[in-house]
LUMDO-612856 format. One record per residue (C-alpha): residue number from 1; residue in three letters; x, z, y. Coordinates in steps of 0.25 Angstrom, whole numbers. Layout:
BEGIN
torba,zaza,u,w,v
NUM,ALA,X,Z,Y
...
END
This chain:
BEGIN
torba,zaza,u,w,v
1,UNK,324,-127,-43
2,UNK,320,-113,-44
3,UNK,307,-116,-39
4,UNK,302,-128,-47
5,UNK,308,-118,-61
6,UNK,298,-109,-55
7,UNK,284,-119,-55
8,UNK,291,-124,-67
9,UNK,292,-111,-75
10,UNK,276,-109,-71
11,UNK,272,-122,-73
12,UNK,279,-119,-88
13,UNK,275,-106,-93
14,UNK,261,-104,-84
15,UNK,258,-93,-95
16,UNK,270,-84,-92
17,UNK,267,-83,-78
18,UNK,250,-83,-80
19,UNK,253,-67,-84
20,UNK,262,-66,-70
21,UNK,250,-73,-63
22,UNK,239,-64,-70
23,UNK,248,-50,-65
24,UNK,248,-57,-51
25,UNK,234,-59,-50
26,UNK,231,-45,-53
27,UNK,238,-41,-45
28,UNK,235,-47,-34
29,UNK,220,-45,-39
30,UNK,222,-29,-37
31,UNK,230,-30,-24
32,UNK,222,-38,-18
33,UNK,210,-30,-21
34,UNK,216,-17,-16
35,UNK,219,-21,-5
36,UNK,208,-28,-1
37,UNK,201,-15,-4
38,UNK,209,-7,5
39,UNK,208,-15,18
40,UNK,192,-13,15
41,UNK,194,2,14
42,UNK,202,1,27
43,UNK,190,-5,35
44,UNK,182,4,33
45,UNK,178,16,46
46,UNK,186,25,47
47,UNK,183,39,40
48,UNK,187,45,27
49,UNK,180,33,18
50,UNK,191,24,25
51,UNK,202,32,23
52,UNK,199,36,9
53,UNK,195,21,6
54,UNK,207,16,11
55,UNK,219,27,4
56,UNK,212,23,-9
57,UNK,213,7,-7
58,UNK,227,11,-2
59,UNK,228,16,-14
60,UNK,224,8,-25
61,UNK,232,-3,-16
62,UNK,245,4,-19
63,UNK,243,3,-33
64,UNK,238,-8,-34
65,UNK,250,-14,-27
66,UNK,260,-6,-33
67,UNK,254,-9,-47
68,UNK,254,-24,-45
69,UNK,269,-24,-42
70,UNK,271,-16,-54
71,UNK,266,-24,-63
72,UNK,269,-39,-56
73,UNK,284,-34,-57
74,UNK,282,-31,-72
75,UNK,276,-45,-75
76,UNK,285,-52,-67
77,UNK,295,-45,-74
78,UNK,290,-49,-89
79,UNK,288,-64,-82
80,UNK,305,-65,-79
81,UNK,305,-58,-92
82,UNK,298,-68,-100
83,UNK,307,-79,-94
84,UNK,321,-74,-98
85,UNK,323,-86,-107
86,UNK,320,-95,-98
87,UNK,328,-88,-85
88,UNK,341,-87,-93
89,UNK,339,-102,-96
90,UNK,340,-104,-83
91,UNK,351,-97,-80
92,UNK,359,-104,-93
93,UNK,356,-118,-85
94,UNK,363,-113,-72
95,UNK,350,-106,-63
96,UNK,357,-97,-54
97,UNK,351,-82,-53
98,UNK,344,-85,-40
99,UNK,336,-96,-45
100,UNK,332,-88,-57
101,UNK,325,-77,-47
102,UNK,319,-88,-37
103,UNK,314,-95,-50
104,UNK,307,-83,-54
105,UNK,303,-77,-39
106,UNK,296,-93,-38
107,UNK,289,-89,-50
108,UNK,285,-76,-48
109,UNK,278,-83,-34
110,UNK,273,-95,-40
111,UNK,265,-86,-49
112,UNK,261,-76,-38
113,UNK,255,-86,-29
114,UNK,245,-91,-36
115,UNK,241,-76,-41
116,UNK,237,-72,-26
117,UNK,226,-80,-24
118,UNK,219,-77,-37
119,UNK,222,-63,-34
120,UNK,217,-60,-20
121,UNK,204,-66,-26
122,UNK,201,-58,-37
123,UNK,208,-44,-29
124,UNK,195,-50,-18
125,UNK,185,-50,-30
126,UNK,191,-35,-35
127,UNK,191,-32,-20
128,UNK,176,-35,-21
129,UNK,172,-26,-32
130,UNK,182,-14,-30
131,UNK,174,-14,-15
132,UNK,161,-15,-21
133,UNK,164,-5,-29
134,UNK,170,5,-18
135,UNK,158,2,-10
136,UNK,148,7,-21
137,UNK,156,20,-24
138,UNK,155,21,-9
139,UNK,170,22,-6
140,UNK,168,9,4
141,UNK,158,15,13
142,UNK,150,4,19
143,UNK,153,-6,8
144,UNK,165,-13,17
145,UNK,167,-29,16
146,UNK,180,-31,8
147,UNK,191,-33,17
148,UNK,201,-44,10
149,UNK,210,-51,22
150,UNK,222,-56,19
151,UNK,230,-42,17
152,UNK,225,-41,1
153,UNK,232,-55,-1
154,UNK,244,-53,6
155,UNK,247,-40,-3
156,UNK,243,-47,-14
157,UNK,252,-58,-10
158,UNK,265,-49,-8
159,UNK,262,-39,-20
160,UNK,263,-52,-28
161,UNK,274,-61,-22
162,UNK,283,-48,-20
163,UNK,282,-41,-34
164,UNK,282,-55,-40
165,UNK,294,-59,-35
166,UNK,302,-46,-36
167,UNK,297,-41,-50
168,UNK,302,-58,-55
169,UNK,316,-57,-47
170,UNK,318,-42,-53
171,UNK,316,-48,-66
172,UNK,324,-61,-65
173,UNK,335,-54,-59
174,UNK,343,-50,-73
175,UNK,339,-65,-78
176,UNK,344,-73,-66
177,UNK,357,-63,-65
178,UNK,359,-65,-80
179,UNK,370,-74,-86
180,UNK,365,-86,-92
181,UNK,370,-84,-107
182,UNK,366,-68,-106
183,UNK,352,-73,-100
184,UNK,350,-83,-111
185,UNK,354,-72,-122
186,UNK,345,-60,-115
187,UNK,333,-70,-114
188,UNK,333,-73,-130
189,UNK,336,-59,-135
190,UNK,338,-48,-126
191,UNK,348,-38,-126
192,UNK,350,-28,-135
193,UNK,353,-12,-132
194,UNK,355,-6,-120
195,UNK,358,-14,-107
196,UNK,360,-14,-95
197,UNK,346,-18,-89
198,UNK,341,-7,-100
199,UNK,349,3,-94
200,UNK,344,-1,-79
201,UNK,330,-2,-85
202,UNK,329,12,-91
203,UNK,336,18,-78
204,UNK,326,12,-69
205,UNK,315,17,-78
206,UNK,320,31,-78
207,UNK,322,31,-62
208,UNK,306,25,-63
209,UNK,302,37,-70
210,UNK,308,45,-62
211,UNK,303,39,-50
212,UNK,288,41,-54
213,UNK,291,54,-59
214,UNK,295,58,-45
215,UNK,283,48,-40
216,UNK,274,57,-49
217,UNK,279,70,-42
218,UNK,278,66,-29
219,UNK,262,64,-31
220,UNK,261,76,-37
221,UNK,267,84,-25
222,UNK,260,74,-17
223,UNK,244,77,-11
224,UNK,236,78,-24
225,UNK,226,69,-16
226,UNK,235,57,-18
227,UNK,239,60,-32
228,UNK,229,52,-38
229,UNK,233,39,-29
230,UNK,246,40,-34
231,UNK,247,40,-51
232,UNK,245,25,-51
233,UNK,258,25,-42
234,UNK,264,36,-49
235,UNK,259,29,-63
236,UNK,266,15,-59
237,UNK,279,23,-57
238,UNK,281,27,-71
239,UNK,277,13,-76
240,UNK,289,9,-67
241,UNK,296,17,-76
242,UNK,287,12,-90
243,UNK,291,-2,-85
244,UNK,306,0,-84
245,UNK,305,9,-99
246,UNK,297,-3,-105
247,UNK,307,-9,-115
248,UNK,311,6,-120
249,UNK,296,8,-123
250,UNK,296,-3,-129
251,UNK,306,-2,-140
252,UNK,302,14,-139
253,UNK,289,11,-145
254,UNK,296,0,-154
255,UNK,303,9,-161
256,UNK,291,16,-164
257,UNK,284,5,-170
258,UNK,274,11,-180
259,UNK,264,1,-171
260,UNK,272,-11,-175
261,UNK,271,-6,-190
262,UNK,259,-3,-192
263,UNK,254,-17,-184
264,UNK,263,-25,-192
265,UNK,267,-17,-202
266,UNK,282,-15,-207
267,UNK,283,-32,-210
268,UNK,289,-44,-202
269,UNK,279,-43,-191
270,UNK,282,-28,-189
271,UNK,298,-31,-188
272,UNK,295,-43,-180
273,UNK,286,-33,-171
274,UNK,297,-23,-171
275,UNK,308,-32,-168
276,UNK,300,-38,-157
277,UNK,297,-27,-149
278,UNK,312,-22,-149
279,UNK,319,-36,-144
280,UNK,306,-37,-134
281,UNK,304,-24,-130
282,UNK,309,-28,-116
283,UNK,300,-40,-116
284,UNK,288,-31,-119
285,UNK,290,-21,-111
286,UNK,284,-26,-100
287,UNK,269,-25,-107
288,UNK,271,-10,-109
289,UNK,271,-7,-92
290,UNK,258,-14,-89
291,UNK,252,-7,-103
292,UNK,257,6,-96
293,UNK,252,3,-85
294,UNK,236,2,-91
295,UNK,240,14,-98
296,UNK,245,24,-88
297,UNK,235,20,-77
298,UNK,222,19,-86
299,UNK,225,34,-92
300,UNK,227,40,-77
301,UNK,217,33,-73
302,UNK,206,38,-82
303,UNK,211,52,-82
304,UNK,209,50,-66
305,UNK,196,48,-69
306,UNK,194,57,-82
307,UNK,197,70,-73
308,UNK,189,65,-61
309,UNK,173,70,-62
310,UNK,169,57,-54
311,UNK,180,46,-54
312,UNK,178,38,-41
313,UNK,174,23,-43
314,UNK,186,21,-37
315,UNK,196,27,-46
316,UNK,188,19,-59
317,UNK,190,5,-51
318,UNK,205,9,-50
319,UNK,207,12,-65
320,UNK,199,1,-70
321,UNK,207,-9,-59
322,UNK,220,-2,-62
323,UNK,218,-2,-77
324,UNK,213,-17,-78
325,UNK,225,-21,-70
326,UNK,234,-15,-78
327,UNK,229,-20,-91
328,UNK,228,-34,-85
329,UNK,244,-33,-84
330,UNK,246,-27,-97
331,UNK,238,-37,-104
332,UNK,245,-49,-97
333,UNK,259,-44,-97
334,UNK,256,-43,-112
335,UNK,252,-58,-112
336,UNK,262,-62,-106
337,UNK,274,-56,-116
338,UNK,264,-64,-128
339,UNK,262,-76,-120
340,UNK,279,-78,-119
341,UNK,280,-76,-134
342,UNK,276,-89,-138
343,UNK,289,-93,-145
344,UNK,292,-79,-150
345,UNK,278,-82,-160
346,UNK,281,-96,-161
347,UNK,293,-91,-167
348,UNK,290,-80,-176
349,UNK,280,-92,-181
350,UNK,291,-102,-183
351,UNK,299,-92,-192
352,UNK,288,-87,-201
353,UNK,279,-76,-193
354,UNK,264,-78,-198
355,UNK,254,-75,-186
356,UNK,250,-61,-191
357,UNK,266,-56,-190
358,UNK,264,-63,-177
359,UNK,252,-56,-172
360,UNK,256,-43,-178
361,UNK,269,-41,-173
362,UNK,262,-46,-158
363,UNK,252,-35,-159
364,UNK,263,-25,-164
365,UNK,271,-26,-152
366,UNK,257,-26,-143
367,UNK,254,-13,-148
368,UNK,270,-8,-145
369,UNK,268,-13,-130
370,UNK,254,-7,-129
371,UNK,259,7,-135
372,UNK,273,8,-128
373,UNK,264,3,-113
374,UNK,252,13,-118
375,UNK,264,25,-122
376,UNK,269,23,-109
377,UNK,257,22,-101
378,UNK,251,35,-108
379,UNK,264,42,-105
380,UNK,264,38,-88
381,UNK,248,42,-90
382,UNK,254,56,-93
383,UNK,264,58,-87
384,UNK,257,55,-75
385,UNK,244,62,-79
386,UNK,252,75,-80
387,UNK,262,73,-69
388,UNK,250,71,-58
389,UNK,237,75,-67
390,UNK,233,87,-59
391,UNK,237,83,-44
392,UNK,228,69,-47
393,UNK,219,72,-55
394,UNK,222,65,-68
395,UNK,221,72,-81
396,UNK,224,63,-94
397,UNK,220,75,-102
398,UNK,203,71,-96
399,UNK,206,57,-105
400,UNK,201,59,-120
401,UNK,208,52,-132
402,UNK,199,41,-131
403,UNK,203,36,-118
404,UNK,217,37,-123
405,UNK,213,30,-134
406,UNK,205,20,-127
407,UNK,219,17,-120
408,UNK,227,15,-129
409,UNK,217,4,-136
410,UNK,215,-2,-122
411,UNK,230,-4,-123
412,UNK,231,-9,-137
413,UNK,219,-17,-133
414,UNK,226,-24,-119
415,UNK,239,-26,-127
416,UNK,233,-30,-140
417,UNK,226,-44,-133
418,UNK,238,-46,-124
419,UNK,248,-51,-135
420,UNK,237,-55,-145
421,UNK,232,-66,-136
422,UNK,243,-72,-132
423,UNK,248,-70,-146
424,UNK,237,-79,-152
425,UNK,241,-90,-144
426,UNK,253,-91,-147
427,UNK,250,-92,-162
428,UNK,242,-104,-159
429,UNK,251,-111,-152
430,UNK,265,-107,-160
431,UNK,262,-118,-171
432,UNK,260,-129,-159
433,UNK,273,-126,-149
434,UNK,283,-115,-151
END
């Protein structure tokens, strides 16, 4: 039973799963290209070359891992998310908890399947320019064959299936232990004030900052070689902590909403703006981590390179590979909040909303999720960039106002197109089927 829900629920709503898919194939693009780069580096003779070659490919593999789990957990989670309704039916016509989780553990595999072939190939084709690269900045002596094998699939293949599958069974967990009639009334209006899961949820983030705080003191005590290799670790710790604080930033950034007004002004579209953003700032919340994520790893980044008189090719690749990553998941975790809207604007239409209110009050709560994600990113850039500036080598005081401007238009920019796009289709089609 479970099992054909599962194919069925693809099958049905192949558009909620294509953002699940597109996150799987990245990351198996980058994982697979990391590692293939490593077992390269590792064949090569022994001497210093080798070993230098081979802790970077160790390196960038660890992140790359480490971010690919971060942010499969994260879109899995929105994935469950986005199908309350639907789960708390279930449970109302008598599915027992356990068939709630294998549905949505067949799911998560039916989805990450198909997503390691087509990212094992492209992580060959990145292979291929990330060695020709190396090779001509000569640090590939002797311009190696790549080395692929089965080993870059293989971590593919469990980076996938295991993060998949825990990140969707951590989420189904509250909906398939729910009651029913309590499922059905949280799936069409959440609750209100404080709640237990709140509580738990603020907790956790709490312990997550303190975690990277004490992940962040360690490397500066550490060998001030290695600093460098760990900020984008030390960095993925505190978005732990800006995942878990998502909803409060949310609503923090609500309350402010001189954006709201003065994209919509103070009329129907800016209350309805208001208004949305308060009863959905859970629901948005997942958009602010991966915007964050751009954010806090573009600025270190580029203040890495800033303070350096001649930035290795190397650490350019991995800010360009980093940074389009990121903004890859931002921009489709984006379009996939939009996507599921469809009856939400076929609604707003039905009961009077004209296209411009629609459009507006969209674009308003763009802009909310891009400055609460921007804020927060900016703030884990500093804190880092203070914290562990001096023992790696990172100084956000070499980046000018125009590169902090240029980032804040490149995430106004990535969010902007995100929820336009999806946006514009929806208006075509809400006059045809609601």
């Amino acid at each position: 039973m479970t099992t054909g829900l599962a194919r069925t629920s693809v099958r049905a709503r192949p558009s909620a799963f294509a953002g699940v898919f597109t996150v799987l194939t990245l990351s198996a693009t980058v994982v697979t290209a990391s590692v293939a780069i490593l077992r390269t580096a590792s064949g090569l003779p022994p001497g210093a070359a080798r070993e230098q070659t081979t802790a970077m490919g160790a390196g960038f593999t660890v992140v790359t891992v480490y971010l690919s789990i971060f942010v499969i957990g994260q879109v899995m989670a929105l994935s469950v998310a986005q199908r309350a309704t639907e789960n708390a039916v279930l449970r109302a016509v008598g599915a027992m908890p356990w068939q709630i989780r294998r549905m949505v553990a067949t799911e998560a595999l039916l989805t990450a399947l198909p997503a390691l072939p087509l990212g094992y190939g492209l992580g060959v084709l990145l292979a291929h320019v990330w060695q020709d690269g190396m090779t001509e900045h000569g640090l590939l002596p002797g311009g190696p064959r790549l080395t692929v094998g089965p080993l870059p699939a293989l971590v593919a293949a469990a980076v996938l299936v295991v993060t998949s599958q825990l990140g969707g069974l951590l989420a189904a967990h509250r909906a398939a232990r729910a009651h029913p009639a309590d499922a059905l009334g949280e799936a069409s209006a959440p609750r209100r004030g404080v709640t237990a899961g709140r509580v738990l949820r603020g907790v956790a983030a709490v312990l997550a900052c303190a975690g990277a705080g004490a992940l962040t003191a360690l490397t500066a005590a550490g060998p001030r070689e290695d600093a460098g290799e760990h900020l984008p670790l030390v960095l993925l710790a505190y978005l732990v902590a800006v995942a878990l604080a998502g909803p409060a930033l949310v609503r923090g950034v609500t309350a402010a909403a001189g954006a709201v007004r003065w994209i919509v002004g103070d009329g129907a579209a800016g209350e309805l703006a208001r208004a949305g953003v308060r009863a959905r700032a859970g629901r948005l919340s997942p958009a602010v981590t991966p915007v964050a994520l751009v954010v806090a790893f573009t600025l270190v980044k580029l203040a890495a390179l800033a303070a350096a008189d001649d930035p290795p090719w190397v650490d350019l690749f991995a800010t360009v590979l980093y940074a389009a990553f990121a903004a890859c998941v931002a921009v489709n975790t984006l379009v996939m909040l939009t996507a599921a809207r469809r009856r939400e604007v076929a609604l707003l239409w039905a009961v009077g909303a004209g296209a411009g209110q629609i459009v507006r009050m969209f674009l308003a709560e763009a802009v909310l999720v891009g400055v609460a994600g921007g804020g927060a990113g900016a703030l884990v850039a500093l804190v880092v960039g203070l914290s562990l500036g001096e023992v790696a080598g990172v100084s956000l005081g070499e980046l000018g106002g125009g590169v902090w401007l240029g980032v804040g238009a490149g995430v106004l920019g990535l969010v902007l197109p995100a929820v336009g796009l999806p946006l514009v289709r929806h208006l075509r089609r809400v006059g045809v089927r609601a």
